[in-house]
PQR file with spaces between the fields and no chain letter, atoms N, CA, C, O and H, PARSE charges and radii, in Angstrom:
ATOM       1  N    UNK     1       0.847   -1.190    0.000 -0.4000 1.5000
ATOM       2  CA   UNK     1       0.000    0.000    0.000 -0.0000 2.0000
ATOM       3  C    UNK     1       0.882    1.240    0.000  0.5500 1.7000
ATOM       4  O    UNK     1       1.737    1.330    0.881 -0.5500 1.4000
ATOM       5  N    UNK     2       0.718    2.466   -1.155 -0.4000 1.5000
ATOM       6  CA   UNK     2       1.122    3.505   -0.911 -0.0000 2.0000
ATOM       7  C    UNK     2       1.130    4.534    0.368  0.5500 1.7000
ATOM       8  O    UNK     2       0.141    5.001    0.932 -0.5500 1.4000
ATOM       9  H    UNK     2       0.023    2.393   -1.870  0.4000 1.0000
ATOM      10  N    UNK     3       2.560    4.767    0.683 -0.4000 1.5000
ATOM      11  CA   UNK     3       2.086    5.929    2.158 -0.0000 2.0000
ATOM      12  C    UNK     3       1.520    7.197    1.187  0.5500 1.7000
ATOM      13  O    UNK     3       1.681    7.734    0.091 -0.5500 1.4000
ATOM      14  H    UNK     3       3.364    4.387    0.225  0.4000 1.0000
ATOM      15  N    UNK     4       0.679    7.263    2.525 -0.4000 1.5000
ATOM      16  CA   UNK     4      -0.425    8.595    2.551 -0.0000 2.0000
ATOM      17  C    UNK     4      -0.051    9.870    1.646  0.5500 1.7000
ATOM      18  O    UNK     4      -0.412   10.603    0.725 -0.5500 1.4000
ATOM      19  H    UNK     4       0.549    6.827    3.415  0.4000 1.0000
ATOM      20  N    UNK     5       0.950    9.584    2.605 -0.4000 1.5000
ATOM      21  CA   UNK     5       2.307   11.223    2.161 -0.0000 2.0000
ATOM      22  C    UNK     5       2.363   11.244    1.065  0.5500 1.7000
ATOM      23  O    UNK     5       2.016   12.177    0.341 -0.5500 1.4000
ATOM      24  H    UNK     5       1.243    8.989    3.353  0.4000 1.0000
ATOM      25  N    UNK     6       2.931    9.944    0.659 -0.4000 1.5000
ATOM      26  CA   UNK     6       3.162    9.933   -0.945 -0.0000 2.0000
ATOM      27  C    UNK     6       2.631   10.660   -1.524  0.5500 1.7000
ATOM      28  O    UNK     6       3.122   11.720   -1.912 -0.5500 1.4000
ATOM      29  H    UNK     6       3.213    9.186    1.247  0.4000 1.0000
ATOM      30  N    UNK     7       1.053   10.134   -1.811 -0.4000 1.5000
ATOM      31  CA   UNK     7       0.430    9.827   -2.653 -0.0000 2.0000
ATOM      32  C    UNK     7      -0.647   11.460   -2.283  0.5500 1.7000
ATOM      33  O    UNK     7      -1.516   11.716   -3.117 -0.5500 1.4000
ATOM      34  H    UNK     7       0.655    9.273   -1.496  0.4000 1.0000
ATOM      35  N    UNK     8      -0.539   12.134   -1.424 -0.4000 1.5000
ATOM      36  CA   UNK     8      -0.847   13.761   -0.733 -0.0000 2.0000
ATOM      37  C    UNK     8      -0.308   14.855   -1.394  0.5500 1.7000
ATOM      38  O    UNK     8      -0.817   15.885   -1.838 -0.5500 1.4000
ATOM      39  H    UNK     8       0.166   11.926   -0.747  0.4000 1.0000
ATOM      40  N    UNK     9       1.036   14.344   -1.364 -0.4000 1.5000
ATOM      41  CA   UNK     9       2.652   15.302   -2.423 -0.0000 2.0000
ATOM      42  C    UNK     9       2.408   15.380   -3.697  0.5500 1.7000
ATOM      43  O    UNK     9       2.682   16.276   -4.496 -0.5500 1.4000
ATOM      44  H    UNK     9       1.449   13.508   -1.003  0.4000 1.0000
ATOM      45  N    UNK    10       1.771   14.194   -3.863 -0.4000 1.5000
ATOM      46  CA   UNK    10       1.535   14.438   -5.603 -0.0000 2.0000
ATOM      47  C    UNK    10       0.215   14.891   -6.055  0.5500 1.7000
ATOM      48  O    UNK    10      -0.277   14.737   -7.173 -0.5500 1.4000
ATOM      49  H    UNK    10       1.549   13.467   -3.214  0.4000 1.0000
ATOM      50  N    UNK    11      -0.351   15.543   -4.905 -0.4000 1.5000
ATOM      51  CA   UNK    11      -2.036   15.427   -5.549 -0.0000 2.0000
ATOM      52  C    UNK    11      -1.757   16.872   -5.549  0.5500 1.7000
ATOM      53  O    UNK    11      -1.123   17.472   -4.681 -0.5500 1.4000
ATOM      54  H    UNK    11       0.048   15.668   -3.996  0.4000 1.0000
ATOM      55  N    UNK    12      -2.515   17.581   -7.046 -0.4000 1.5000
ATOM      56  CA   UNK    12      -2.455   18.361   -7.087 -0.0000 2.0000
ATOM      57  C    UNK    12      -3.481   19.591   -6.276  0.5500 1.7000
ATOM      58  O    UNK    12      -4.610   19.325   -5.863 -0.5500 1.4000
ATOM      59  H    UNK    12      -3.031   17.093   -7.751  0.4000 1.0000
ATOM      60  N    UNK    13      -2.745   21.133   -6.137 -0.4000 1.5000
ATOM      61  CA   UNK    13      -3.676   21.532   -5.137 -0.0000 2.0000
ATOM      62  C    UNK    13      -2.855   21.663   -3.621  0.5500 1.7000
ATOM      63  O    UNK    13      -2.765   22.671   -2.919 -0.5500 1.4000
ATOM      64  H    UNK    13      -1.828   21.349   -6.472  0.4000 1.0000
ATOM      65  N    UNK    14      -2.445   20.664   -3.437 -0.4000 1.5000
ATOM      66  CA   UNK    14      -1.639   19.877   -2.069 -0.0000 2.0000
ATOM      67  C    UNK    14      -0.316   21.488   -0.892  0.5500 1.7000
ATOM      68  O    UNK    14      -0.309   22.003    0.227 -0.5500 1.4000
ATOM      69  H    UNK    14      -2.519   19.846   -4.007  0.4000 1.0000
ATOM      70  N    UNK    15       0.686   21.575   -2.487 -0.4000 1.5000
ATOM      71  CA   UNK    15       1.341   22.864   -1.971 -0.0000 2.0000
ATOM      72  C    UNK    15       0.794   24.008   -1.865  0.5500 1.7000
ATOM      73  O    UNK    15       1.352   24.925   -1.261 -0.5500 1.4000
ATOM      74  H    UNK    15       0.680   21.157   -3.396  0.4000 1.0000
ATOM      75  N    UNK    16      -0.335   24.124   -2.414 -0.4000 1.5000
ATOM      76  CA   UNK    16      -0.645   25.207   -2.080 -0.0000 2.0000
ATOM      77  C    UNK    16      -1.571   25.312   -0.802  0.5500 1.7000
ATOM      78  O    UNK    16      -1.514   26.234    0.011 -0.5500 1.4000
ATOM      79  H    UNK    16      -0.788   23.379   -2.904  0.4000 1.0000
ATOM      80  N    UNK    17      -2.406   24.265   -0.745 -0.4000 1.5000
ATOM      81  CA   UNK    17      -2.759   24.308    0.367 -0.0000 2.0000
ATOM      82  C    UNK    17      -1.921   24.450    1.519  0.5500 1.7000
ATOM      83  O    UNK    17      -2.174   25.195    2.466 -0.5500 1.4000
ATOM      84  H    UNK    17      -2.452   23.516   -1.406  0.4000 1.0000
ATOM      85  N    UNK    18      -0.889   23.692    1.408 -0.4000 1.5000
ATOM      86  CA   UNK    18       0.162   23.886    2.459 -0.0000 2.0000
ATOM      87  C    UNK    18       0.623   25.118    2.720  0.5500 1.7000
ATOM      88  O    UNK    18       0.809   25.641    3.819 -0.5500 1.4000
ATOM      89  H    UNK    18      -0.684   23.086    0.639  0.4000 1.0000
ATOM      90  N    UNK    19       0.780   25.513    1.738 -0.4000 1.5000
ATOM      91  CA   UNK    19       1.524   26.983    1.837 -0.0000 2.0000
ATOM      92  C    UNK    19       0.236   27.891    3.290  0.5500 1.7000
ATOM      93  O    UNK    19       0.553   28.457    4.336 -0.5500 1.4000
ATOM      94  H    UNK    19       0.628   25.088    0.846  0.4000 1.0000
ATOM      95  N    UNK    20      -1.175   27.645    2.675 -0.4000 1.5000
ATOM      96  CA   UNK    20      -2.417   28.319    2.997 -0.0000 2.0000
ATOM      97  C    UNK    20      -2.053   28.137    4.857  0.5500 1.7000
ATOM      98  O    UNK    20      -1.743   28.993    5.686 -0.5500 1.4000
ATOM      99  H    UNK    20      -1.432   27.186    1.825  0.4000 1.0000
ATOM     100  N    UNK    21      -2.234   26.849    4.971 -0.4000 1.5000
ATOM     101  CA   UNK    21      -2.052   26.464    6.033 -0.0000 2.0000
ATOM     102  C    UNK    21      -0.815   26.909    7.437  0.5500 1.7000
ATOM     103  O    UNK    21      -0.921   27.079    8.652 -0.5500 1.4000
ATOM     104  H    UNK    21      -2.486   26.154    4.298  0.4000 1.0000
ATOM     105  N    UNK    22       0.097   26.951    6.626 -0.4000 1.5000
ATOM     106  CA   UNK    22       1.532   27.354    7.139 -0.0000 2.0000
ATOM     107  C    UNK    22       1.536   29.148    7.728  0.5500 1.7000
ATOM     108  O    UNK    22       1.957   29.645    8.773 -0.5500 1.4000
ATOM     109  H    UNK    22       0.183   26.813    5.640  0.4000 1.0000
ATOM     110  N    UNK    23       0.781   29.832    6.364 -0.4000 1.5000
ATOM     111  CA   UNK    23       0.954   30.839    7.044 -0.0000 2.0000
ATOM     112  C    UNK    23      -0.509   30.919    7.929  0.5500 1.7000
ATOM     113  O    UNK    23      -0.396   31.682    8.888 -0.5500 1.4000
ATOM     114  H    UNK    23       0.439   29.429    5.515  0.4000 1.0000
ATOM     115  N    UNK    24      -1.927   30.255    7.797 -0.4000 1.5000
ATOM     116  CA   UNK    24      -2.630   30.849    8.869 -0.0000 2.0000
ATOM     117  C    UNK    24      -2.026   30.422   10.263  0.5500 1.7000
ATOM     118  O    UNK    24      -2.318   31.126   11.229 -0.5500 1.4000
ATOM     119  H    UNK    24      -2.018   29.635    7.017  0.4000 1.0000
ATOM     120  N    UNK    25      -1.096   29.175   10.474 -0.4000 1.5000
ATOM     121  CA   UNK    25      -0.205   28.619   11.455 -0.0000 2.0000
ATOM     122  C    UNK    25       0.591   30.196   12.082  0.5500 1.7000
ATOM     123  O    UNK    25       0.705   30.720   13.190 -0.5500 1.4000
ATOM     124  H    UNK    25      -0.859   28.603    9.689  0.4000 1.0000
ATOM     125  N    UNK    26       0.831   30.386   11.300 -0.4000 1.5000
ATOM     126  CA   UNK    26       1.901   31.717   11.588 -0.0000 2.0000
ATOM     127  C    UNK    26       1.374   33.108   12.020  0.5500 1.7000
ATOM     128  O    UNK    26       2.167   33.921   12.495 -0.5500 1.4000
ATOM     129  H    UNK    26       0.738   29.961   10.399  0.4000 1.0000
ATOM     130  N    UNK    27       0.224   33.372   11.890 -0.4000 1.5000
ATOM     131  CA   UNK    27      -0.963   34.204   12.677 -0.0000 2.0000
ATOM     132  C    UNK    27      -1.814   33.936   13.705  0.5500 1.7000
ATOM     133  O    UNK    27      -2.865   34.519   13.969 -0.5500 1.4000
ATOM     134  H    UNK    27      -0.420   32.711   11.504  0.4000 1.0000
ATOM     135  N    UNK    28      -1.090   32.637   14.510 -0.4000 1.5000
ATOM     136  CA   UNK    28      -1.857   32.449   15.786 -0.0000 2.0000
ATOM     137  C    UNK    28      -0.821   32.501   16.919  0.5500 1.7000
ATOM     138  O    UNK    28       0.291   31.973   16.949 -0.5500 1.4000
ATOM     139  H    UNK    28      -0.236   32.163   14.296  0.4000 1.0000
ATOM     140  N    UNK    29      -1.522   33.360   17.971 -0.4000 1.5000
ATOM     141  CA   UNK    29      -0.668   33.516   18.987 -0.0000 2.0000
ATOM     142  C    UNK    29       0.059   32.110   19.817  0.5500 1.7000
ATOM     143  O    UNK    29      -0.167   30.907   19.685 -0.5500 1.4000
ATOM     144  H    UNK    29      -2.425   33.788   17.947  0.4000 1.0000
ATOM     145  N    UNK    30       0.904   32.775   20.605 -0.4000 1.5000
ATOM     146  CA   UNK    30       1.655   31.217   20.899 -0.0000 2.0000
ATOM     147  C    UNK    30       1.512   30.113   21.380  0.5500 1.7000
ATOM     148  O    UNK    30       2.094   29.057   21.130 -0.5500 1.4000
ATOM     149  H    UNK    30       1.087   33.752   20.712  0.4000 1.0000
ATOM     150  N    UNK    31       0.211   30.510   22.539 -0.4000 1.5000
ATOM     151  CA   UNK    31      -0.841   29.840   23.201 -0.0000 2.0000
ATOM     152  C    UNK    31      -1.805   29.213   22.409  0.5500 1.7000
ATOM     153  O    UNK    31      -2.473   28.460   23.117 -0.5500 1.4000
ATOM     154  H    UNK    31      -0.262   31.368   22.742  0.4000 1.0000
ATOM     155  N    UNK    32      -2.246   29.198   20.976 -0.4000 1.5000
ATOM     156  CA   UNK    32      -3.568   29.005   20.576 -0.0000 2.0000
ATOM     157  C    UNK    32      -2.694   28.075   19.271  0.5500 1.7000
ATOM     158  O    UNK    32      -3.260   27.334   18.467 -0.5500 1.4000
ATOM     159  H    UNK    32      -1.704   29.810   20.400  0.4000 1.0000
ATOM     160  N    UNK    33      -0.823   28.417   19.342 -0.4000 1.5000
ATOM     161  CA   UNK    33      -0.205   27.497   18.690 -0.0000 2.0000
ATOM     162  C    UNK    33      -0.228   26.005   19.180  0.5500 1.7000
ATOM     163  O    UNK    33      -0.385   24.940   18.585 -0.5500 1.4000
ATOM     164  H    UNK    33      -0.364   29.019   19.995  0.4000 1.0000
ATOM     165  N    UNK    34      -0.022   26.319   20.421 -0.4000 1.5000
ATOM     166  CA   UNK    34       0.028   24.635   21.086 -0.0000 2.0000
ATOM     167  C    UNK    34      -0.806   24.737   21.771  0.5500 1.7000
ATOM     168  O    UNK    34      -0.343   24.348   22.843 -0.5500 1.4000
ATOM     169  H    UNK    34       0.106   27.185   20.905  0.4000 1.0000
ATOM     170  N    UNK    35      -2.064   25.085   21.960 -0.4000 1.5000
ATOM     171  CA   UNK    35      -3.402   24.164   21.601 -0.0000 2.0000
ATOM     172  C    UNK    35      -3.766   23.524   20.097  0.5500 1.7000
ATOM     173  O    UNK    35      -4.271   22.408   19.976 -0.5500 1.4000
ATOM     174  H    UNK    35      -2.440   25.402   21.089  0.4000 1.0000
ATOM     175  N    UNK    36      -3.403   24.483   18.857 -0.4000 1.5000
ATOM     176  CA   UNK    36      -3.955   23.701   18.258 -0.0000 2.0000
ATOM     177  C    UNK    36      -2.788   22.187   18.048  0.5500 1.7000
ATOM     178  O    UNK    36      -3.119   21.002   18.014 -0.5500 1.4000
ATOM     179  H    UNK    36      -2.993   25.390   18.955  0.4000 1.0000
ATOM     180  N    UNK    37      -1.595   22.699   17.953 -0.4000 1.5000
ATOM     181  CA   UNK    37      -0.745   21.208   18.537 -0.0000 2.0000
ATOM     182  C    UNK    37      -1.551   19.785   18.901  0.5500 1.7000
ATOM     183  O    UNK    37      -1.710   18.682   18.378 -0.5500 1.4000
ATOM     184  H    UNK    37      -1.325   23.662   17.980  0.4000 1.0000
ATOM     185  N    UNK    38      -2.005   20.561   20.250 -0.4000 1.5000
ATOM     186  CA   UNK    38      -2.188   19.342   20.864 -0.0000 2.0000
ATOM     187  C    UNK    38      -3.080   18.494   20.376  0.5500 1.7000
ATOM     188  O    UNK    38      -3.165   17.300   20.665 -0.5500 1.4000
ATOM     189  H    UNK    38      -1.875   21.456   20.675  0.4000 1.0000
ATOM     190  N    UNK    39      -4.016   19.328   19.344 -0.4000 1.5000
ATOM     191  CA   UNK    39      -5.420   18.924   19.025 -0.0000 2.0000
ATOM     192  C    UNK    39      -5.008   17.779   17.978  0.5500 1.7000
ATOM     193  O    UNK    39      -5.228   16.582   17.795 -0.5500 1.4000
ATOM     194  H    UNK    39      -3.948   20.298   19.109  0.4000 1.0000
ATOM     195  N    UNK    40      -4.231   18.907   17.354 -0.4000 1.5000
ATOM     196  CA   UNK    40      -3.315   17.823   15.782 -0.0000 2.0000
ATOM     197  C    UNK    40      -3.223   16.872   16.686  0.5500 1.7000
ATOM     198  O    UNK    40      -4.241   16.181   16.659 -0.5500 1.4000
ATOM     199  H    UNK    40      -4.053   19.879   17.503  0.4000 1.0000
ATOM     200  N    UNK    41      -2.262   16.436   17.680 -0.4000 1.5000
ATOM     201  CA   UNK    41      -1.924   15.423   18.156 -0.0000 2.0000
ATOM     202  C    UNK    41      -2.571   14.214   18.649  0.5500 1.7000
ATOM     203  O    UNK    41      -2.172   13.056   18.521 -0.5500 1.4000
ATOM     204  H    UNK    41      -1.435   16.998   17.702  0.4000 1.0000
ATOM     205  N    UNK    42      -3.830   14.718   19.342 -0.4000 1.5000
ATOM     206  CA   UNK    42      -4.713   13.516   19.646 -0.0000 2.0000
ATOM     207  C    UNK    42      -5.860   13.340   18.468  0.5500 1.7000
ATOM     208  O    UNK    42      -6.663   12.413   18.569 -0.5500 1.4000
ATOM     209  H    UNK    42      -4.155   15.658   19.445  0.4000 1.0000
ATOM     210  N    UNK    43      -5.911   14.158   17.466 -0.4000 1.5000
ATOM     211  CA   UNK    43      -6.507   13.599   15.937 -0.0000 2.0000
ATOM     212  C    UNK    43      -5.632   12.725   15.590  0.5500 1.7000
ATOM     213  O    UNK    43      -6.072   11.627   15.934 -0.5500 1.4000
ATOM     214  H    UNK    43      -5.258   14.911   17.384  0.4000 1.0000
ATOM     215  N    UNK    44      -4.246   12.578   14.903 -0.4000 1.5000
ATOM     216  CA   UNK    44      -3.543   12.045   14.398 -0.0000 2.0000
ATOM     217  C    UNK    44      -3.409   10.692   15.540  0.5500 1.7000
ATOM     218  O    UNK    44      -3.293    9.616   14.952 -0.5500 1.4000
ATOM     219  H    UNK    44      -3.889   13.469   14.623  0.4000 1.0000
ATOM     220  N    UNK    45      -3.408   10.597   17.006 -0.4000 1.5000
ATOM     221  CA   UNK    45      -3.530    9.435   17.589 -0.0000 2.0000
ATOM     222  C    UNK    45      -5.311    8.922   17.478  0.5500 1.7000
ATOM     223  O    UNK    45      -5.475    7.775   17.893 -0.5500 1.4000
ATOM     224  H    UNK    45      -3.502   11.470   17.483  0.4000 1.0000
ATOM     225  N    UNK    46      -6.028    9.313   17.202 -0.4000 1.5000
ATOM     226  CA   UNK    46      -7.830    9.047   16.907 -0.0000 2.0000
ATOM     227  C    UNK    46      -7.224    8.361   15.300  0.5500 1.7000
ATOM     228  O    UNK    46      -7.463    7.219   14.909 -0.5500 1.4000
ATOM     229  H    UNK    46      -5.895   10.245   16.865  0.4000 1.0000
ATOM     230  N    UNK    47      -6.579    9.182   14.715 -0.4000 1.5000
ATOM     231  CA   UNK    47      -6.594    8.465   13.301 -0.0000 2.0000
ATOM     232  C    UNK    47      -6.016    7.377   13.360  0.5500 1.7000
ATOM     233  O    UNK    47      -6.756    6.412   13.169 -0.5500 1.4000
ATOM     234  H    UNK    47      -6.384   10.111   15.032  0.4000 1.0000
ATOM     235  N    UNK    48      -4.667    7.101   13.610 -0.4000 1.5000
ATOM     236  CA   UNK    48      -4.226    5.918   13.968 -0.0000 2.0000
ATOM     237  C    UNK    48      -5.071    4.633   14.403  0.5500 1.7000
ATOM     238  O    UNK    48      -5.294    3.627   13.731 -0.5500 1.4000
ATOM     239  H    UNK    48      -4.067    7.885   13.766  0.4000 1.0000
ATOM     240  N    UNK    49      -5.583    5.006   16.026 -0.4000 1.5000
ATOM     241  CA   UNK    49      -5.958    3.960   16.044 -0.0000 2.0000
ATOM     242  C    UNK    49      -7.372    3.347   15.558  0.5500 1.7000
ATOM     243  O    UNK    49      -8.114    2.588   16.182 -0.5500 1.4000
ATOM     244  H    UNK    49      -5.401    5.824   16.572  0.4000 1.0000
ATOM     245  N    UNK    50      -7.499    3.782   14.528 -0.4000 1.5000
ATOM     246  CA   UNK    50      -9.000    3.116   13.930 -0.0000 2.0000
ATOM     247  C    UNK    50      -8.693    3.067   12.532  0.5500 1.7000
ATOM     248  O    UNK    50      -9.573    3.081   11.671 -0.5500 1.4000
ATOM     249  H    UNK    50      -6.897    4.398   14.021  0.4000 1.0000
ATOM     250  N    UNK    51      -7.040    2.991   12.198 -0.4000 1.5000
ATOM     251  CA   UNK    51      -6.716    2.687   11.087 -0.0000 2.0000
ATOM     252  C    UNK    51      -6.782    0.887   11.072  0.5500 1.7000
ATOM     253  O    UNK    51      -6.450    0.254   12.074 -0.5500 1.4000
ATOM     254  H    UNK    51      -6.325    2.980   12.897  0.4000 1.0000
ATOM     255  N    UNK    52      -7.194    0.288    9.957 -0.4000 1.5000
ATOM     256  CA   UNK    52      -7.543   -0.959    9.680 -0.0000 2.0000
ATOM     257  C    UNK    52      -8.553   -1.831   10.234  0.5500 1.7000
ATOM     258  O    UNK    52      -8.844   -3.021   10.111 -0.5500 1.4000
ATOM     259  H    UNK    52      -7.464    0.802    9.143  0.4000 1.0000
ATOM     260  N    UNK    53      -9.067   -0.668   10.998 -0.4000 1.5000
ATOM     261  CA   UNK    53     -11.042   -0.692   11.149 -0.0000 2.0000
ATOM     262  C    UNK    53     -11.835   -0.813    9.850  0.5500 1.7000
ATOM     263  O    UNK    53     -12.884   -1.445    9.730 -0.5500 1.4000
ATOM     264  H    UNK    53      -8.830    0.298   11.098  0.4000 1.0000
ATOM     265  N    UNK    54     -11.422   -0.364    9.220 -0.4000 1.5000
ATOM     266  CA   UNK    54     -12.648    0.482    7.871 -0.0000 2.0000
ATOM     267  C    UNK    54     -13.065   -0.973    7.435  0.5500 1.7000
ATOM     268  O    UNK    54     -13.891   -1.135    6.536 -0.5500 1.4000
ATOM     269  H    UNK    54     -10.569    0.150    9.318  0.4000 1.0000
């Protein structure tokens, strides 16, 4: 199976979104940076573990 990443990098659309993303990242104060951190963090552990559920 292709990683995610991979196959994300090549979809078009992708850098620019990133770009979008990066700088609204960069207009949040430092506090509301690592909250949203943390949030990423326990999504990305929610995603995980209900990977090979589907």
């Amino acid at each position: 199976m292709q990683d995610k990443t991979a196959v994300l990098g090549n979809t078009p659309g992708v850098e620019e979104d990133e770009r979008y993303i990066e700088k609204a990242y960069r207009t949040l104060s430092e506090d509301n940076r690592k909250k949203l951190e943390v949030y990423a963090a326990a999504l990305r552990r929610t995603q995980l573990s209900h990977e090979g559920t589907d």
